[in-house]
C-alpha positions, 0 to 999 in steps of 0.5 A, a space after each residue: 500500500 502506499 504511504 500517504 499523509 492526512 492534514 488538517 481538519 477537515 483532513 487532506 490525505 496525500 500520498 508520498 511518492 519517492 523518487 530516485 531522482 527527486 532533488 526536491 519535495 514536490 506537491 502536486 495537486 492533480 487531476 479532478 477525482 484524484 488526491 494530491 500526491 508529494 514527491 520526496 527525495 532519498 533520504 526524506 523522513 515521513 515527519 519532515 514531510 509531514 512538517 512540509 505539508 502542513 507549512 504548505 496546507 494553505 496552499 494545497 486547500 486554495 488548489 484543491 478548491 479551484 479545481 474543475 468538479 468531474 463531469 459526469 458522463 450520461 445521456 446527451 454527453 458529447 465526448 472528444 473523440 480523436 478528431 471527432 466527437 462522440 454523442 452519447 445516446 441511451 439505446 434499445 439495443 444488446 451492444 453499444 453501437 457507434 454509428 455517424 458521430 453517436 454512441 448507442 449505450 444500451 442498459 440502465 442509465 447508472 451503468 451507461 457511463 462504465 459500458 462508454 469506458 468499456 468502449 473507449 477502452 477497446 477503441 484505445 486499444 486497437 488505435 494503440 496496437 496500430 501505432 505501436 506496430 507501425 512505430 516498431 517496425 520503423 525501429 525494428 524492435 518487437 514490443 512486449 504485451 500492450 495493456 490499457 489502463 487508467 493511471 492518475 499521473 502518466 498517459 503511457 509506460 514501458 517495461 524493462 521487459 518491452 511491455 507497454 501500457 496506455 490510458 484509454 483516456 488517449 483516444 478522447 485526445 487527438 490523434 496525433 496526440 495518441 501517436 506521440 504517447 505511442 512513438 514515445 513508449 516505442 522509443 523506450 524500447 532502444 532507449 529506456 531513459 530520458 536522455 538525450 538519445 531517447 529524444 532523437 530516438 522520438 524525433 525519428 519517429 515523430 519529428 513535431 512531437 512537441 506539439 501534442 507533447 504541449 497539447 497533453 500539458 494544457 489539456 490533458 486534466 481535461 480528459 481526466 475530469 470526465 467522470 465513468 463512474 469512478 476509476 472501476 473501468 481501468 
């Protein structure tokens, strides 16, 4: 289990992550639905973290609150969807069905949003698999097993053994978008760093990666703000 902190009255708990390469305490106040989260370096005590939240309590309480409340995703919700968008309709149907813009959800209303993730989530799936078999082949490197996810804090991951992950969330953001996460953990399989090789390693494959790389940066909370009826759909 992870280690975590709770603050004040009424109490803030945040979770501690150490870094290997932390230099400095980092609070970060994430995505809508998520807790905040304090990066500590080797050798941080959980009583010196503790001391450093509460010196930044104000602050964390000013953030938390400025936050976009999650959207809740139903009936007549329009979604990002690649380049397009997504109308989500109630159906009389066994399946849900996409067709001209509007997805079909069939079932009760309180299980709609989970059956949109599940659907999201294969649509992810193939649009990642096709990228990462293109990306690959132009490296000439053999991925591992590809899973989809719904992490709180990365778009994409690459194990020491070749395994790559994705958020299904990527297929709400544009396509390019979702094509640089994939070049990005692709590169991770000559170079798994983030050195100066494993850049010109992403500029081979996608030489104007800075601009979805941007995109991400301004944008990407967004995508984690659309509420599927919790994080079950992961």
């Amino acid at each position: 289990m992870a280690e975590a902190i709770s603050i004040g009255d009424p109490a803030i708990e945040v979770r501690l992550r150490r870094s290997s390469r932390a230099r400095r305490m980092v609070l970060r106040v994430a995505h809508p639905g998520t807790g905040p989260t304090l990066t500590l370096p080797p050798g941080v005590s959980v009583s010196r973290a503790r001391d450093f939240l509460n010196d930044h309590e104000g602050w964390l309480r000013r953030h938390l609150a400025a936050r976009p409340r999650p959207a809740m995703v139903g009936e007549g919700t329009v979604l990002p969807f690649g380049d397009r968008t997504l109308t989500i309709s109630a159906a009389a149907a066994r399946a849900t069905v996409h067709r001209d813009g509007v997805l079909g959800v069939p079932g009760p209303a309180e299980g709609r949003p989970a059956r949109v993730a599940a659907w999201l989530r294969e649509e992810a799936r193939r649009a990642c698999a096709t990228a990462v078999d293109r990306h690959a082949a132009q490296l000439g490197v053999r991925p591992g097993r590809i899973s989809m996810r719904d992490p709180r804090s990365r778009w994409g991951s690459c194990t020491a053994d070749g395994d790559l992950m994705f958020s299904w969330r990527l297929i709400m953001a544009p396509s390019a978008v979702l094509d640089y996460v994939v070049a990005h953990e692709v590169a991770h399989l000559v170079e798994l760093n983030h050195s100066p090789r494993f850049w010109a390693v992403v500029a081979r494959l996608y030489p104007e990666y800075e601009a979805p790389r941007e995109w991400l940066r301004r944008h990407g909370a967004e995508l984690h703000g659309l509420d599927f009826g919790g994080r079950a759909a992961a």
